[in-house]
N, C-alpha and C positions, 0 to 999 in steps of 0.2 A: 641358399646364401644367408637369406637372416637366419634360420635355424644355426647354422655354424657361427655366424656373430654371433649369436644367443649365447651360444655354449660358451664359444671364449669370453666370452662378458663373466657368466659363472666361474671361467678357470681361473682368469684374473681375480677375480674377488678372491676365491680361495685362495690365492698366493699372497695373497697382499694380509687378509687375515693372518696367515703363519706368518708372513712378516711379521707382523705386528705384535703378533701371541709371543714371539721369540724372544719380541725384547721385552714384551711386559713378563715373561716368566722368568727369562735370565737372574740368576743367582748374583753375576759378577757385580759389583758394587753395592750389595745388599749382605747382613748376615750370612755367612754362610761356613758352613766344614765340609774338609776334605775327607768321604771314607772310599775305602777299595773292596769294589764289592766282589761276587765269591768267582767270576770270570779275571778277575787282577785288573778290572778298569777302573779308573781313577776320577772319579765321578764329585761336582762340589754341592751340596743339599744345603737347603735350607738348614738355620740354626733348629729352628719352629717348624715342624710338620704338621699341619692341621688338616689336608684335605690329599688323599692318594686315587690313584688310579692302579685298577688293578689289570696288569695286559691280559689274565686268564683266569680259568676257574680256581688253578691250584693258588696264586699268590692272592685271589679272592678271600680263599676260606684263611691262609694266614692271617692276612691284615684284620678280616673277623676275630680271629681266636685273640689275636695279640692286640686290640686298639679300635673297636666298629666303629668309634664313634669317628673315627679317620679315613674309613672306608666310604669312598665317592660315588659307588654303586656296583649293581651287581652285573656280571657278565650280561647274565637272561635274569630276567623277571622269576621269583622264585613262584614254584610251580603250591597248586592248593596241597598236594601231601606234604611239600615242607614248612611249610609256615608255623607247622606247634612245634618245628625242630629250632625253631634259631627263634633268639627276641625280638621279644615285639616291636620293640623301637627300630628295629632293623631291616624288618619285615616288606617294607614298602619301599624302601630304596632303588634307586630308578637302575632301568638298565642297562648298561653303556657300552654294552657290544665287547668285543674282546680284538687284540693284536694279536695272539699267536693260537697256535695248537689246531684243530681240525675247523672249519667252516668262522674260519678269522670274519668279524664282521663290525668291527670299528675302523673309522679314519684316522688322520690327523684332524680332520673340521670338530668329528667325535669326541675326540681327547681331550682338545682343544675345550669344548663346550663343555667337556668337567670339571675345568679349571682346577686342576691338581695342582700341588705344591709338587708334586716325585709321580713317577710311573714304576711297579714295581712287576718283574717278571720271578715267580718261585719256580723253580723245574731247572731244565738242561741249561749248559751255561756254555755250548759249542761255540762256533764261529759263526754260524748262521744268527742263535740269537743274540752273537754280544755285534754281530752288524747289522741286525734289525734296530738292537738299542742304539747303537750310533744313529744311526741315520735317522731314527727318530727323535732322538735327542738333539741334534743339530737342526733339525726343523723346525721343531718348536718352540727349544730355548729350555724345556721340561727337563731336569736331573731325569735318570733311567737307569736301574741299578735291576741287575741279573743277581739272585738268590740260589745257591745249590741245590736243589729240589731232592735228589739223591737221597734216599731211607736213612741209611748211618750217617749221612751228613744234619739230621734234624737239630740236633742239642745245637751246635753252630748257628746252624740259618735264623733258629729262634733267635740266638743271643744279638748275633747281627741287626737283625732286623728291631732287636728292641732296643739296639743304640742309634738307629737310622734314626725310627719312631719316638725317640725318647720315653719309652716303659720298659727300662731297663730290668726293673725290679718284677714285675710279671713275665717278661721274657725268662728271665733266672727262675722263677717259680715253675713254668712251663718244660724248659730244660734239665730241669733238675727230674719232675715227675718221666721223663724219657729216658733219661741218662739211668736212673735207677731200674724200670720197666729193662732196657735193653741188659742193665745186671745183673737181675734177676734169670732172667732168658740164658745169658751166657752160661752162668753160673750151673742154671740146672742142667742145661743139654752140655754139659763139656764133659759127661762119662759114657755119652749117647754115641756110639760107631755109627757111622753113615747108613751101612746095611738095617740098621734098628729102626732108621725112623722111618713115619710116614710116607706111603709113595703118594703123593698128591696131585691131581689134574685142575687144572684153569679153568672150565667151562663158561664161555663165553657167547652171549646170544641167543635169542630162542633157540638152538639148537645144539647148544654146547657146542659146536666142532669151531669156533675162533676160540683159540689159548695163545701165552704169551710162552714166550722160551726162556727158560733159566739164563740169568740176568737181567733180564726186559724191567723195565720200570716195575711194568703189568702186574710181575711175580715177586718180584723184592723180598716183600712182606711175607712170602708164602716161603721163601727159605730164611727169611731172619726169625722166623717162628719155627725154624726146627724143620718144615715138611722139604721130601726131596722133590723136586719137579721133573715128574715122569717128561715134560715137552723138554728134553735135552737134548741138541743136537751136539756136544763135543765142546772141550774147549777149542778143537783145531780147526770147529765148524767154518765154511766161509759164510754159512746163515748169518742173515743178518738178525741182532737180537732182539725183537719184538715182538708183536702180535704177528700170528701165521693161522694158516687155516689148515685144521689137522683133518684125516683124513676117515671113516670107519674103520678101518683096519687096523691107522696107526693105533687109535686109541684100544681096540682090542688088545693088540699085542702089548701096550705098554700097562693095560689091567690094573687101575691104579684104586690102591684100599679104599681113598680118601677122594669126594670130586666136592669142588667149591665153585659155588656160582653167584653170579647176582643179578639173574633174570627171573622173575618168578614162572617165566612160562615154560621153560626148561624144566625149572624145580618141578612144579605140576606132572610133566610126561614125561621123564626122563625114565619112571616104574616101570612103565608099559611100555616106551619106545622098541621096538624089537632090538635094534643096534646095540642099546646097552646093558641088556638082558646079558648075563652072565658075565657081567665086567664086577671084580669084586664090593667096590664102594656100593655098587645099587643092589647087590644079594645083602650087603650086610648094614644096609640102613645107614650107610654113612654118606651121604649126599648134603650138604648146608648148605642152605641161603643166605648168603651174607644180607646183612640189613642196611639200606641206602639210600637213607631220610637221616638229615636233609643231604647228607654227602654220602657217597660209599664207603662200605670199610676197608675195602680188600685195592682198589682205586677208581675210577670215576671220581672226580680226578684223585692223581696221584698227590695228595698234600697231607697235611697235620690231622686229617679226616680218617688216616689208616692206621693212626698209634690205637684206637680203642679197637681195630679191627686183630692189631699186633694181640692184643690183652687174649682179644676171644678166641684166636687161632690156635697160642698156644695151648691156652685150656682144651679145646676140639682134638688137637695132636698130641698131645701127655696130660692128659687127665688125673693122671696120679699127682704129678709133680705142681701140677697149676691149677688146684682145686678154685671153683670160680663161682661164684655166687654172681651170674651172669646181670639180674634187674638192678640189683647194689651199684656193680661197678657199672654199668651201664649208665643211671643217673648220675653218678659222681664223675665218671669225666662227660657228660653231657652240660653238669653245672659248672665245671671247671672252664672248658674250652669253648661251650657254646654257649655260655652264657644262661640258660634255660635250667627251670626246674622243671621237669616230666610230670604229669600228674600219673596214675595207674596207667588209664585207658591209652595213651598213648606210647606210655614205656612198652606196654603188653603187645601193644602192635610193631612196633618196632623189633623185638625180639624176638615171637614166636617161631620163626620158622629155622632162626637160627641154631638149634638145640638140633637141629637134622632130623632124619628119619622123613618115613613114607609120611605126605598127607594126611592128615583124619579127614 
């Protein structure tokens, strides 16, 4: 009996806090504009954004690229290999759990205790998250705006999000370096037949067999770079389209030139595995490590962390066409969007294994 008083003593508190937070974050009688964010809800934000919450990793690493000093903290605690990837002033910001995507581990008390001006979600803009945003939004009193996460949607979300944020004019700079990257892309592959290009595999996990299926978030990048993705199950498929667990066989048969990964323990034994002995990508040295410090390229998460992965794919898949001086462009959108100048030793680590081929 007291233990259950106990508790309800706690649940109360907590409600009467969200009471409270609701009306001290409410917008209504304070500054405020109306924008529609990329779900069509009609959401009122502060004039002034000073302090955001980010519900996941992906609208994380945005709010980083586009405005850190707005960012209220990071999902998880950045781990000791990323710390030379992102600035130093950034580096120590607390961790504040996350609302959506695989092992959600913030609250409302959470949220709350960030005291955010906006909660921003980057990625799917279904009905499931634009009625997570509601419901969190009416509980708190927090603005909650859903971001298109979607690959060809990038140049948009930037712009959006730099008139939420007010840095209009870096959003436009960010947009514009996408918008050109994705014409360039078009431009060269638009005399390329389907049959011409790369058949490419996902490898996924220590043991490569989790890949995404053409469409999948997962893959996006790996067809907007020109490669075909061998994990195709049809457009008529009733597969659903996302990560699956492919089978030894399947990937035999589908023998793909090209396998990209970003596990490094796969990379290591995937030469000698028996299973992918005579699958063409590992007789012909074509196996890459995508590099994923402090974000991944290819996705972990899926956000603004995959345009420099966009850069280095295509160069991997048409080599002719997208001659790539890999450590160059690697530091320049590293100083662009993370903020960070690389010194040698850490660019060098970052990139080696991406260049493909067996081990030394």
């Amino acid at each position: 009996m007291v233990k259950g008083l106990a508790f309800l003593a706690v649940r109360l508190r907590l409600f009467a806090l969200i009471a409270v937070a609701a009306l001290l974050f409410s917008p209504e009688g304070a500054d405020a504009r109306t924008i529609t964010d990329s779900a069509g809800r009609i959401v009122d934000v502060p004039d002034q954004v000073a302090r955001v919450y980010a519900s996941g990793p992906p609208a994380a690493i945005m709010l980083y690229v586009l405005a850190p000093e707005k960012l209220a903290g990071w999902p998880r605690a950045l781990r000791d290999a990323e710390r030379p990837y992102i600035a130093e002033a950034y580096r120590d910001l607390p961790a504040t759990g996350r609302l959506t995507g695989r092992g959600d581990t913030a609250n409302l008390e959470v949220v709350i205790g960030a005291n955010p001006d906006l909660i921003v979600d980057f990625g799917s803009v279904n009905e499931t998250y634009s009625s997570l945003a509601d419901r969190v939004q009416a509980q708190t009193g927090i603005p909650y705006v859903l971001i298109n996460g979607r690959f060809e949607n990038t140049p948009d979300a930037l712009r959006l999000m730099g008139e939420i944020l007010g840095v209009e004019e870096r959003a436009e700079k960010l947009a514009a370096y996408v918008e050109m990257l994705f014409g360039d892309i078009d431009a060269a592959l638009a005399d390329i037949p389907l049959d011409k290009r790369p058949r490419v595999y996902l490898a996924r996990g220590p043991d490569g067999l989790e890949t995404g299926l053409r469409g999948s978030i997962n893959t996006e990048i790996i067809e907007r770079a020109g490669g075909r993705n061998v994990a195709d199950p049809g457009l008529d498929s009733p597969v659903r389209r996302g990560l699956v667990r492919a089978s030894p066989e399947q990937v035999i048969i589908a023998n793909p030139d090209t396998i990209v990964t970003w596990d490094p323990t796969f990379f290591e034994s995937v030469w000698e595995t028996p299973i992918w002995q005579g699958i063409d990508a590992v007789e012909n040295g074509r196996v890459y490590l995508a590099p994923s410090l402090p974000f991944g390229w290819i996705d972990r998460p899926p956000s603004l962390n995959r345009i420099m992965g966009l850069r280095w794919l295509s160069a991997v898949f048409f080599p002719d066409r997208f001659p790539l001086d890999l450590e160059a462009a690697t530091r320049e959108f590293y100083s662009l969007f993370y903020h960070v100048d690389l010194p040698d030793e850490d660019l060098n680590r970052l990139t080696a294994a991406a260049k493909g081929g067996r081990p030394e």
